[in-house]
N, C-alpha and C positions, 0 to 999 in steps of 0.2 A: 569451395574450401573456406572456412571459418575464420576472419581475420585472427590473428594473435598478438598483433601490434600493440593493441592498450594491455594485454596483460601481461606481455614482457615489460613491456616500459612499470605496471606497476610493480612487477616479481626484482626487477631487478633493485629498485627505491628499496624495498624490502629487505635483498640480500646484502645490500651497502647499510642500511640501518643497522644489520643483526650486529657488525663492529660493533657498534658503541651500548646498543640496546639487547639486552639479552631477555627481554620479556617476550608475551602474547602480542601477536598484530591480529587485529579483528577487522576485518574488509566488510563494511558496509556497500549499500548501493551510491547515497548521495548525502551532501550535505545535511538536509534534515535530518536524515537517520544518525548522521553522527552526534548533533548536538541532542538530541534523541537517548542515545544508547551512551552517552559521556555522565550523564548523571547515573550511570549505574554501575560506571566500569572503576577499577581502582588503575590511577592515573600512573602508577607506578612502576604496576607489572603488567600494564596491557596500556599498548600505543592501538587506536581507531585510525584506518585510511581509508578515504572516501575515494570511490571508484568509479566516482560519477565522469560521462564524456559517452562519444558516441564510439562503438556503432550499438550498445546499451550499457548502462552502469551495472544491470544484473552481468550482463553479459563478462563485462570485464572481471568482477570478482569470481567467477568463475573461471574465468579461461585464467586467470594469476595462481587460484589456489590448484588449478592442473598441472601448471610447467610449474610450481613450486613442489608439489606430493613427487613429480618426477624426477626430482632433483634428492626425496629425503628430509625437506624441508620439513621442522619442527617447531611446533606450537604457532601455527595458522590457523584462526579462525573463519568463515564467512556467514554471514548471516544476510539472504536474501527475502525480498518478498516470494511469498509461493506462487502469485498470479494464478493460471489458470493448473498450476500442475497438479492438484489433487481433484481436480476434475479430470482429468486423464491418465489418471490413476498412478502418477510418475512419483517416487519419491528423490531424496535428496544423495546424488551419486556418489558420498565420500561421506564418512563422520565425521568431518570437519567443514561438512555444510549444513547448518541449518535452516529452515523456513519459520516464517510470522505465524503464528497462529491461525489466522483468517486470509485470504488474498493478497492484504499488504500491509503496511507497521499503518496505515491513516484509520482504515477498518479495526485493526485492534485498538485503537484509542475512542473509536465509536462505538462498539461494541462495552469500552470498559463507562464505569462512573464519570469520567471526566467527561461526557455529552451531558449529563446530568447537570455536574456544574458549570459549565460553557452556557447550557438555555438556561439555568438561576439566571446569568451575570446577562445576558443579552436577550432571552425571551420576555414575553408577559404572559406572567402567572395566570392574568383573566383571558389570556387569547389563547394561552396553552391549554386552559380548564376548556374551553368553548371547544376546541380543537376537536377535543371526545376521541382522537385515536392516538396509539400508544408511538409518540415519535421516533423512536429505535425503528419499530417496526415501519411503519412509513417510510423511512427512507432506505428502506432496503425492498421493499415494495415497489417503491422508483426507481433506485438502483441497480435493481435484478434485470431489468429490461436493457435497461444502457449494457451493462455485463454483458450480458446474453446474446445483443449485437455485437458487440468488438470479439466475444467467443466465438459465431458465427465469422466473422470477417476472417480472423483467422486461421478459424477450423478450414473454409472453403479458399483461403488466399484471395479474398477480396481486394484485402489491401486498402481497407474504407481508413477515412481521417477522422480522429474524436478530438482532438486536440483545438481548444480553439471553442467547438461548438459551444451555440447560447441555448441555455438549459430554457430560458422563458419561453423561447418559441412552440418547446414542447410540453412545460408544465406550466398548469394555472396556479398563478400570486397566489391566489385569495385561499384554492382547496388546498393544493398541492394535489391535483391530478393529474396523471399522465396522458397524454395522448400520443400512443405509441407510430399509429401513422406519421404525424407529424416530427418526432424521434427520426424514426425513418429517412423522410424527407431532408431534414435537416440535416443528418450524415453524411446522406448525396448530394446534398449540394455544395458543402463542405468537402467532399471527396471529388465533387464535378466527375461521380459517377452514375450518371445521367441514365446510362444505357441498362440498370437494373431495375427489374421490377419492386415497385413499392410494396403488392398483394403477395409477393415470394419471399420477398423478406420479414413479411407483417405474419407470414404461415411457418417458417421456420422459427419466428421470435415464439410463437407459441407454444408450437415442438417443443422445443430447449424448456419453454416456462411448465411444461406437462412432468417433465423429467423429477420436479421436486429434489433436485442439488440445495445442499446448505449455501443459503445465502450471502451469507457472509465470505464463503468462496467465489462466489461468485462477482460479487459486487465490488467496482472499483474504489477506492477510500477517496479518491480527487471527488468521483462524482458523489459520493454522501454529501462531501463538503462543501459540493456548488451547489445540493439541492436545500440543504442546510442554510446557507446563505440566502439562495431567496425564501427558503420559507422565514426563516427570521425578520423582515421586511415587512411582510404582512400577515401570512398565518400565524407565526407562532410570536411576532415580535413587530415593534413601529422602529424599524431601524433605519438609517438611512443606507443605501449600498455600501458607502465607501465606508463605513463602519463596521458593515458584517463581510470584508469583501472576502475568499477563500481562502488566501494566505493568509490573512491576518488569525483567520479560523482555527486554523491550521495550529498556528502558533498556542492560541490560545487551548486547544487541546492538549500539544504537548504540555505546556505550562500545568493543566493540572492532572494530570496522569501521576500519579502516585506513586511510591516505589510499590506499596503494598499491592495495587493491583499486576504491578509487572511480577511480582513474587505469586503469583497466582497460575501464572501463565504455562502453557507447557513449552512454551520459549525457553524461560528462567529452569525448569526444569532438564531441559537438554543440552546449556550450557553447561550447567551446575554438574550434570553427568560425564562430561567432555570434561571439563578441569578433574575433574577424579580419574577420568581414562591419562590424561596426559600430564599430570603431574612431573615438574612442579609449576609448570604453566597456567597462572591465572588469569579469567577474566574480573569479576565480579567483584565490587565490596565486599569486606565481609557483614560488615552492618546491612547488607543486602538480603 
């Protein structure tokens, strides 16, 4: 049975709020995402709660906006990453949930102009010229493979550990190649699970890569951002680590993400839709 403990304890913050606060609550997953989604929201009529904790932060914003719809509760938002559910053809169980555009909010900021100006401010122009392949695509070329396993691990309940793993042991500084054997191996040994074949996992990773899924569903945004980080180092940039390291990254993505390119999104579009269905509850600027 499904724990419900983090999302009572959030639903009920909520219902003690609605006292004093008669706006929108929009339930993110985590901290990032709130300072993320706070440049967009009018601070007025929509209070952000971050539902970040275990047993998952998606988790919890969903299981709060279920015992909240149970209850009748009005003008609740959630806004999760989609992970793997438009690969499993799942969509979002309530019109009061929506998903990111791509995998997860890190992808949709890779995916928009702000990687563009992220390698200006920390790439080199002449290693990026030399580089000759198109960096969007690259890292979702490396990407797709990490995806593909932890979508594996899942699909079969592996139960493998990503967390943690060192992306150099599997990709070369200098190209930015993958070597997914060694991807592989370093999951296992990181998961100290020993007892699975390298050549079973390396013929399923393949499988999956045959399928031709949108990458950008597939691909996790943490891992663009570590493969992003080393290539800045040497292929595409003379950085030192602890200059490019993945939070910092991270940071600096949000930083320049635009509003104009969130106004683009079919994100902005199905909030925008949602405030119209449930008026007069708003999220959004209106200068948005």
């Amino acid at each position: 049975m499904r724990e419900f403990l983090k999302g009572e304890r959030f639903a009920n913050y909520i219902r003690l709020r609605q006292s004093t606060f008669t706006g929108t609550f929009l339930l993110v997953e985590g901290s990032s995402d709130k300072v993320f989604y706070q440049r967009f929201v009018d601070e007025l009529a929509c209070e952000l709660v971050d539902t970040s904790g275990k047993p998952s932060s998606r988790q919890n914003a969903i299981d709060t906006l279920e015992i909240l719809e149970k209850s009748n509760f009005q003008g609740v938002l959630v806004i999760v990453d989609a992970d793997f559910d438009r690969l499993k053809s799942l969509v979002p169980s309530s019109p009061n949930l929506l998903y990111t555009d791509t995998h997860d909010l890190e992808t949709m900021l890779i995916q928009s102009p702000a990687l563009d100006k992220v390698l200006a401010e920390f790439g080199s122009e002449e290693k990026i010229a030399q580089f000759k392949r198109d960096v969007r695509l690259t890292l979702c070329e490396i990407g797709i493979s990490v995806g593909y396993l932890l979508w594996i691990s899942q699909s079969e309940g592996l139960n493998l550990t990503f967390e943690g793993i060192t992306f150099s042991k599997f990709i070369d500084e200098q190209t930015l190649q993958i070597n997914e054997l060694q991807l592989i191996r370093e999951v296992k040994n990181k998961s100290q699970a020993y007892s699975l074949k390298d050549e079973e996992l390396q013929k399923q990773l393949i499988s999956q890569k045959s399928n031709n899924h949108d990458p950008w569903q597939v691909c996790c945004g943490h891992d663009l951002v570590e493969i992003l980080s080393l290539g800045l180092r040497k292929a595409l940039g003379t950085n030192k680590a602890a200059d490019v390291e993945p939070n910092a990254l991270e940071r600096s993505l949000r930083l320049a993400y635009e509003a104009v390119y969130f106004c683009k999104t079919q994100l902005y579009c199905n909030i925008r839709t949602w405030e119209s269905q449930n008026q007069p509850f708003k999220v959004l600027r209106n200068d948005i």
